[in-house]
VEXDO-499247 format. One record per residue (C-alpha): chain; x, y, z; residue in one letter. Coordinates in steps of 0.1 Angstrom, whole numbers, padded with zeros to 4 digits. Example, Ala and Ser with C-alpha at 12.3 -4.5 7.8 and 13.67 -1.06 7.14 Angstrom:
// VEXDO-499247
@unit = A&X = 0123&Y = -0045&Z = 0078&code = A
@unit = A&X = 0137&Y = -0011&Z = 0071&code = S
// end
This chain:
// VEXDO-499247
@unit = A&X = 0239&Y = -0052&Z = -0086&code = X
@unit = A&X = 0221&Y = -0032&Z = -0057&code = X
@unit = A&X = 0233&Y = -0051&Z = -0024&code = X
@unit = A&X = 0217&Y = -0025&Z = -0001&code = X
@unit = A&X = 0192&Y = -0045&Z = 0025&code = X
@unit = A&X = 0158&Y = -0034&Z = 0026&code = X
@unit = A&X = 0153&Y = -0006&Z = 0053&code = X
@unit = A&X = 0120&Y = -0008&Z = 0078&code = X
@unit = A&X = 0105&Y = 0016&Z = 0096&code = X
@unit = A&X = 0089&Y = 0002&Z = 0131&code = X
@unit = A&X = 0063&Y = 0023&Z = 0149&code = X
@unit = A&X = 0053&Y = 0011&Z = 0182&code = X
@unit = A&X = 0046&Y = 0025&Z = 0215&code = X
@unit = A&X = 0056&Y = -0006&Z = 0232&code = X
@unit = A&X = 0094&Y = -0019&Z = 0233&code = X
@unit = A&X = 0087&Y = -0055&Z = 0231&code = X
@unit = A&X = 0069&Y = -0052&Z = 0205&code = X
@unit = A&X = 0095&Y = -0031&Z = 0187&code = X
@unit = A&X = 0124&Y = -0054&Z = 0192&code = X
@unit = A&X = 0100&Y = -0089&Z = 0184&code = X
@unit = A&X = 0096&Y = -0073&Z = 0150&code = X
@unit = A&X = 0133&Y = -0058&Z = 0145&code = X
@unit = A&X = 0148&Y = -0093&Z = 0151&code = X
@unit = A&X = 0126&Y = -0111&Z = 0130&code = X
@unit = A&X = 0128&Y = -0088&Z = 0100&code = X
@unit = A&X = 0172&Y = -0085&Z = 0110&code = X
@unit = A&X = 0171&Y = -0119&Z = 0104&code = X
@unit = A&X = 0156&Y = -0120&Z = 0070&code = X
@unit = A&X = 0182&Y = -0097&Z = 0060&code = X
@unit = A&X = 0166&Y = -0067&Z = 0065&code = X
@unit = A&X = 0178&Y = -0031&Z = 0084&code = X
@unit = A&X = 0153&Y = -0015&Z = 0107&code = X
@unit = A&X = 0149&Y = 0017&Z = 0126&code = X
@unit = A&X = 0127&Y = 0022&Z = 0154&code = X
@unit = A&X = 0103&Y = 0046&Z = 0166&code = X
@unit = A&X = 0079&Y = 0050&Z = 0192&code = X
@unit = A&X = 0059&Y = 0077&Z = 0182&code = X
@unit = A&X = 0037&Y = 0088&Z = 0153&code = X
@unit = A&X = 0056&Y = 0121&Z = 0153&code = X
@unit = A&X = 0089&Y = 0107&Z = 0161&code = X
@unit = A&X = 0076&Y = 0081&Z = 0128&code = X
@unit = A&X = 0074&Y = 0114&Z = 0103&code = X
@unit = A&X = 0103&Y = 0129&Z = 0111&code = X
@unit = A&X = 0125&Y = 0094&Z = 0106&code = X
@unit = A&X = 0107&Y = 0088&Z = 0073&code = X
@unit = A&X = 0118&Y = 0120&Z = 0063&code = X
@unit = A&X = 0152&Y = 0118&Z = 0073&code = X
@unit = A&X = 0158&Y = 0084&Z = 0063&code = X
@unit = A&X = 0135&Y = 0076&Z = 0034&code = X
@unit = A&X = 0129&Y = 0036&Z = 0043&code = X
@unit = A&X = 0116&Y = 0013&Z = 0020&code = X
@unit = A&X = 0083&Y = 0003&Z = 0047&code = X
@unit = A&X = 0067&Y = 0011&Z = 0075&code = X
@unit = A&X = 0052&Y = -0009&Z = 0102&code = X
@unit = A&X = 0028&Y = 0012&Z = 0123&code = X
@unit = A&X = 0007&Y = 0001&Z = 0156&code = X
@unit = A&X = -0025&Y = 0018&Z = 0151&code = X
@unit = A&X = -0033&Y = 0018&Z = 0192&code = X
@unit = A&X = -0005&Y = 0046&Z = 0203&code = X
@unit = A&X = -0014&Y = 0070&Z = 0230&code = X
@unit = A&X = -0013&Y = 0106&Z = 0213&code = X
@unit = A&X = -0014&Y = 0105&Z = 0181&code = X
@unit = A&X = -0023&Y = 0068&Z = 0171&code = X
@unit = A&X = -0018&Y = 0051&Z = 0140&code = X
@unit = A&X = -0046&Y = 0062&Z = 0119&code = X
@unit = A&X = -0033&Y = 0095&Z = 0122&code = X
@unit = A&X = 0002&Y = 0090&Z = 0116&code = X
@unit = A&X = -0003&Y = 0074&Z = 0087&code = X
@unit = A&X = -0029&Y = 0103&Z = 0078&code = X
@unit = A&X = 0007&Y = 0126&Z = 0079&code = X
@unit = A&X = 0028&Y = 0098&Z = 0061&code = X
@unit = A&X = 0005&Y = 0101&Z = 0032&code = X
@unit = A&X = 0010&Y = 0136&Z = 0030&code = X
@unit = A&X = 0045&Y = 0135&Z = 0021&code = X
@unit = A&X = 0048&Y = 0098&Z = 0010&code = X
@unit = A&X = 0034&Y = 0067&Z = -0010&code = X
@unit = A&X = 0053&Y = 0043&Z = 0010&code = X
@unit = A&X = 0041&Y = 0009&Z = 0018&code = X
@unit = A&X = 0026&Y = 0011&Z = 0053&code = X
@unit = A&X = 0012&Y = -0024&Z = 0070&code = X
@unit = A&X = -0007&Y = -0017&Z = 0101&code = X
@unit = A&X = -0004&Y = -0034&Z = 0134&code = X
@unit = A&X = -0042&Y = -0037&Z = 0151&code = X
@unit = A&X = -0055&Y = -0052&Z = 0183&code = X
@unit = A&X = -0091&Y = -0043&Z = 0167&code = X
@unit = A&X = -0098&Y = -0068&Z = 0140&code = X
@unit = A&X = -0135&Y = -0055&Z = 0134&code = X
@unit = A&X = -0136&Y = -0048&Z = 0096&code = X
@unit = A&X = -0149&Y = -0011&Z = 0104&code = X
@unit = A&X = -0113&Y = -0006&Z = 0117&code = X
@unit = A&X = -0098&Y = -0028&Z = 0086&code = X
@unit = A&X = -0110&Y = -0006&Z = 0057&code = X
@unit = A&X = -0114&Y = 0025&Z = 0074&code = X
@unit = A&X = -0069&Y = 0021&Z = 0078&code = X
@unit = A&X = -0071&Y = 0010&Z = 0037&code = X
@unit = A&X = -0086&Y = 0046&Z = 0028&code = X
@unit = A&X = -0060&Y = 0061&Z = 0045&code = X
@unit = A&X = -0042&Y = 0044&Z = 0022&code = X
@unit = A&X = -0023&Y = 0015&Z = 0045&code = X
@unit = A&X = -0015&Y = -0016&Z = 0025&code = X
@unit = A&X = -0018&Y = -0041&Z = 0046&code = X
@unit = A&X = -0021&Y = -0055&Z = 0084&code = X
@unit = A&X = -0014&Y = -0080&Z = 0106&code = X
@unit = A&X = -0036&Y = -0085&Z = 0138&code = X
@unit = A&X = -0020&Y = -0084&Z = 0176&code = X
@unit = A&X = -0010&Y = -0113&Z = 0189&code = X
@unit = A&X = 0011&Y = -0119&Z = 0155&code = X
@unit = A&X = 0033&Y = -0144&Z = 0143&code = X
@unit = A&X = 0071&Y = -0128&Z = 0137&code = X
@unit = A&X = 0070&Y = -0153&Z = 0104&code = X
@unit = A&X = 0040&Y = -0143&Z = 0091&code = X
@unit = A&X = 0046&Y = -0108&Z = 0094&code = X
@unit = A&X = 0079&Y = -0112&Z = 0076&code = X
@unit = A&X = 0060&Y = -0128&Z = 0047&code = X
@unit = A&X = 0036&Y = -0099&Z = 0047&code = X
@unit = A&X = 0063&Y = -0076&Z = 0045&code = X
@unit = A&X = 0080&Y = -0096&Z = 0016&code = X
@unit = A&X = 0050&Y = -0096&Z = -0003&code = X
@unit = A&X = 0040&Y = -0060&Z = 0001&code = X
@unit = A&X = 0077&Y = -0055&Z = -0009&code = X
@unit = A&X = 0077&Y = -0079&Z = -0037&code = X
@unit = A&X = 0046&Y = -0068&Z = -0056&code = X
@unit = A&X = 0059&Y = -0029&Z = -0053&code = X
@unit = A&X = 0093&Y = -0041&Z = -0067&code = X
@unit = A&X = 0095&Y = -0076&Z = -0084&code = X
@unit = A&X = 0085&Y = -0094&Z = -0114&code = X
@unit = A&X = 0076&Y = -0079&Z = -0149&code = X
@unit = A&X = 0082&Y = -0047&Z = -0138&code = X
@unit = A&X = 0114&Y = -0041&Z = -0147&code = X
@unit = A&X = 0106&Y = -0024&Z = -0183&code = X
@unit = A&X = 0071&Y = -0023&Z = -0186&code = X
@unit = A&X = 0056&Y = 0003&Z = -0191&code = X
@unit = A&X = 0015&Y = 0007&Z = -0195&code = X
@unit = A&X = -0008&Y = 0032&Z = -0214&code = X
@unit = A&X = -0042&Y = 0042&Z = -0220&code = X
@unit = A&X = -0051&Y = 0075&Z = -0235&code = X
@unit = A&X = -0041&Y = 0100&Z = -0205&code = X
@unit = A&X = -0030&Y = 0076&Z = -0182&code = X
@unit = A&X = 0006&Y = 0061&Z = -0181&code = X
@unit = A&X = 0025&Y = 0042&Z = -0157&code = X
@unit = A&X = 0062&Y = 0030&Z = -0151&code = X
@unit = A&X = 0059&Y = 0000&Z = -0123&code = X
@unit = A&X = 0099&Y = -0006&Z = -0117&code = X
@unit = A&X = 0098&Y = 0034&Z = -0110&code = X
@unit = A&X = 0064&Y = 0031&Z = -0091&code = X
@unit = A&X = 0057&Y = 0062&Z = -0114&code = X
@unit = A&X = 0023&Y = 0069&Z = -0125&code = X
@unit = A&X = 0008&Y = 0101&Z = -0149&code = X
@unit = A&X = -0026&Y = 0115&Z = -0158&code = X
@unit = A&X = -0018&Y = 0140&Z = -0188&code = X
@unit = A&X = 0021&Y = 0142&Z = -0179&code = X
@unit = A&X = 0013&Y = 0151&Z = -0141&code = X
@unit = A&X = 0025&Y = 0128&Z = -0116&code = X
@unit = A&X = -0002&Y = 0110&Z = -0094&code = X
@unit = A&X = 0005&Y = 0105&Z = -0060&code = X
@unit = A&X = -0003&Y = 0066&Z = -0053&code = X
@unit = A&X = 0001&Y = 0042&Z = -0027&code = X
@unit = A&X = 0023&Y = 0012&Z = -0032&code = X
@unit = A&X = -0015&Y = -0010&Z = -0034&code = X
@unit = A&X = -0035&Y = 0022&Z = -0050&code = X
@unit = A&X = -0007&Y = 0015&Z = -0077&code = X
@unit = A&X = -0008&Y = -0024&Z = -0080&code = X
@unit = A&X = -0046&Y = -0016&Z = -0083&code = X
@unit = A&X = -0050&Y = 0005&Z = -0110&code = X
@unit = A&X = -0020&Y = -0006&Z = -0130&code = X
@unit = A&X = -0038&Y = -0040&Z = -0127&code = X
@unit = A&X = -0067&Y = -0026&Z = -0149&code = X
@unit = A&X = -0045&Y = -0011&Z = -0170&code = X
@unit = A&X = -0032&Y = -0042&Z = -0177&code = X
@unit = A&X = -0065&Y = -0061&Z = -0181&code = X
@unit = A&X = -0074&Y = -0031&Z = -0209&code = X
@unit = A&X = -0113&Y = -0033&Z = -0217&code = X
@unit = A&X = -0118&Y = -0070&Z = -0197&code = X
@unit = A&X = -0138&Y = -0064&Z = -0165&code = X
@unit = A&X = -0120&Y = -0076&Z = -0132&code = X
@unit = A&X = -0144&Y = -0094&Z = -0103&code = X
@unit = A&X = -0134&Y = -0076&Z = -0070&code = X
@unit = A&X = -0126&Y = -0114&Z = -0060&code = X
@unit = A&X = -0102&Y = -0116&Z = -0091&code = X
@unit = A&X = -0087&Y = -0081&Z = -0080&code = X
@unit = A&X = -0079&Y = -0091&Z = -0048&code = X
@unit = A&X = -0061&Y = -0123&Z = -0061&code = X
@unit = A&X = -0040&Y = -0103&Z = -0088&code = X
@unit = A&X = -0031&Y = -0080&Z = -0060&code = X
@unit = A&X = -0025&Y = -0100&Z = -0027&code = X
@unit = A&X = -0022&Y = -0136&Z = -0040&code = X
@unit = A&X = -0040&Y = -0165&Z = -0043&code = X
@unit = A&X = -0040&Y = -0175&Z = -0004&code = X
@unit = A&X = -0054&Y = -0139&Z = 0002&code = X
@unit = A&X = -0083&Y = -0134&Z = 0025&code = X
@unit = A&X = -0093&Y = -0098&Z = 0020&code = X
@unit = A&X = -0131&Y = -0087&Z = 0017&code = X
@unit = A&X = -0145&Y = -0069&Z = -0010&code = X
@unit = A&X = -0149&Y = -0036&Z = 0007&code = X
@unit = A&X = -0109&Y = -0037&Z = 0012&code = X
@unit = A&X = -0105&Y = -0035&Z = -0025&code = X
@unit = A&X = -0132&Y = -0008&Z = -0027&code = X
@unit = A&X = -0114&Y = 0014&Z = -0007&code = X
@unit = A&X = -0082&Y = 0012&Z = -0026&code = X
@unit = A&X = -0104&Y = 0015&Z = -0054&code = X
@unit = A&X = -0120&Y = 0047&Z = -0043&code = X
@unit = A&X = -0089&Y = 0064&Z = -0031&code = X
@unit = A&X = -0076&Y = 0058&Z = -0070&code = X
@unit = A&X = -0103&Y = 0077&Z = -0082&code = X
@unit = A&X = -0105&Y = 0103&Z = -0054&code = X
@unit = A&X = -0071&Y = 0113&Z = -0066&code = X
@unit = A&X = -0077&Y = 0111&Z = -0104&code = X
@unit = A&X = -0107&Y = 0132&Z = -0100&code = X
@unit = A&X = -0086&Y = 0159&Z = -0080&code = X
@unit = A&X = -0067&Y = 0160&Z = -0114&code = X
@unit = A&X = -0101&Y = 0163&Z = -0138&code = X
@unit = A&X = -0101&Y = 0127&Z = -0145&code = X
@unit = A&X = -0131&Y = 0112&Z = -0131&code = X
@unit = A&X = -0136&Y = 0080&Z = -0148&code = X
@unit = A&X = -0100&Y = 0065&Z = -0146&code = X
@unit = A&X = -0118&Y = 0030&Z = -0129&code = X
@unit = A&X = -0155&Y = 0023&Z = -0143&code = X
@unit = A&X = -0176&Y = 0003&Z = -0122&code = X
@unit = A&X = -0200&Y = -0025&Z = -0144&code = X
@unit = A&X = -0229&Y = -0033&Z = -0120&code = X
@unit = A&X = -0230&Y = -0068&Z = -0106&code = X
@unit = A&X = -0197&Y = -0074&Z = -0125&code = X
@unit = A&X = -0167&Y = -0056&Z = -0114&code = X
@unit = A&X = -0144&Y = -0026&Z = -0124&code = X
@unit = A&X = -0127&Y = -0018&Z = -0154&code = X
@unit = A&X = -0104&Y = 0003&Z = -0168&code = X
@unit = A&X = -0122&Y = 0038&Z = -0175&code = X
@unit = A&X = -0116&Y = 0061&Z = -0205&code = X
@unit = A&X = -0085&Y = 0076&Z = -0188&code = X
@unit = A&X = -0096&Y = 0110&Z = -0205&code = X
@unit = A&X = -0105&Y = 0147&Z = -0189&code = X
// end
């Protein structure tokens, strides 16, 4: 059995900050590394390869928007975002650049710990472990966070994945944006509809890269469902 404690990644200009999160997550049993810098951020996720990030979007330089802009390019690991600016503008514009959650300044260290455990949970627990979904081009491997569009890998965020694997798993039912969010983040969840659109938008940015346009199908007034899955 794999005794290896989850590893963290925490990006934040400020110290306090830092070491508020790094002993709250320590005590869950977790390992942590801190940054604080977004380029200081990419070159540890590089080096070390941790299992999350936690990344203050308000950093002089290059802020958190932007960092996680350069995560993305090398990485689909789950980032939650750290924000003084809890205007929803800010909120969905950090979910298209493909964060996966956040947790608004002044926090508490518990709830962020439970964030992190979900976030963690959904990319690793549960029936995952030898499922494996497909439709026509489109197959996915959850326990290996591994997802194909005609035997190409697709490059997905740890929630762009729990998205669209979700409507793979609903097959030809149609899912409510409000029944999305609840399959995703949990019953307690609090997320607005366009937080699931952008999730839902990046998912079919990246399949239409590929030739596959039609992966998610929107039904007007209804919801989304699972599209053809065919180029």
């Amino acid at each position: 059995m794999n005794t290896t404690p989850l590893h963290v990644l925490i990006v934040d200009d400020d110290p306090g900050i830092r070491q508020v999160i790094a002993f709250a997550l320590e005590d869950a049993g977790m390992r942590t590394t801190e940054v604080d810098s977004g380029q200081r951020a990419v070159a540890e996720l590089r080096r070390l390869d941790p299992d999350m990030v936690i990344l203050d979007i308000g950093m002089p330089g290059i802020d958190g928007f932007e960092t996680c802009r350069a995560i993305r390019q090398i990485s689909g690991v789950p980032v939650l975002f750290l924000t003084a600016r809890d205007e929803e503008i800010n909120r969905v514009l950090g979910f298209e650049l493909g964060a996966d959650d956040y947790v608004t300044k002044p926090f508490s260290p518990r709830e962020l710990v439970l964030r992190v455990r979900a976030i963690l949970t959904r990319l690793r627990g549960g029936r995952q472990d030898e499922e494996i979904l497909r439709h026509h081009a489109l197959e996915m491997v959850p326990a290996r966070h591994r997802c194909t569009l005609g035997g190409v890998a697709v490059d997905l965020t740890a929630t762009e994945f729990q998205v669209l694997a979700a409507q793979l798993r609903a097959g030809a039912r149609v899912l409510s944006r409000d029944r999305l969010i609840r399959l995703i983040y949990g019953d307690s969840a609090q997320h607005s509809g366009r937080t699931i659109d952008s999730h839902i938008r990046n998912v079919r940015h990246k399949a239409a890269a590929m030739g596959y346009p039609d992966v998610i199908a929107t039904v007007h007034g209804v919801g989304v469902k699972l599209g053809t899955c065919r180029n």
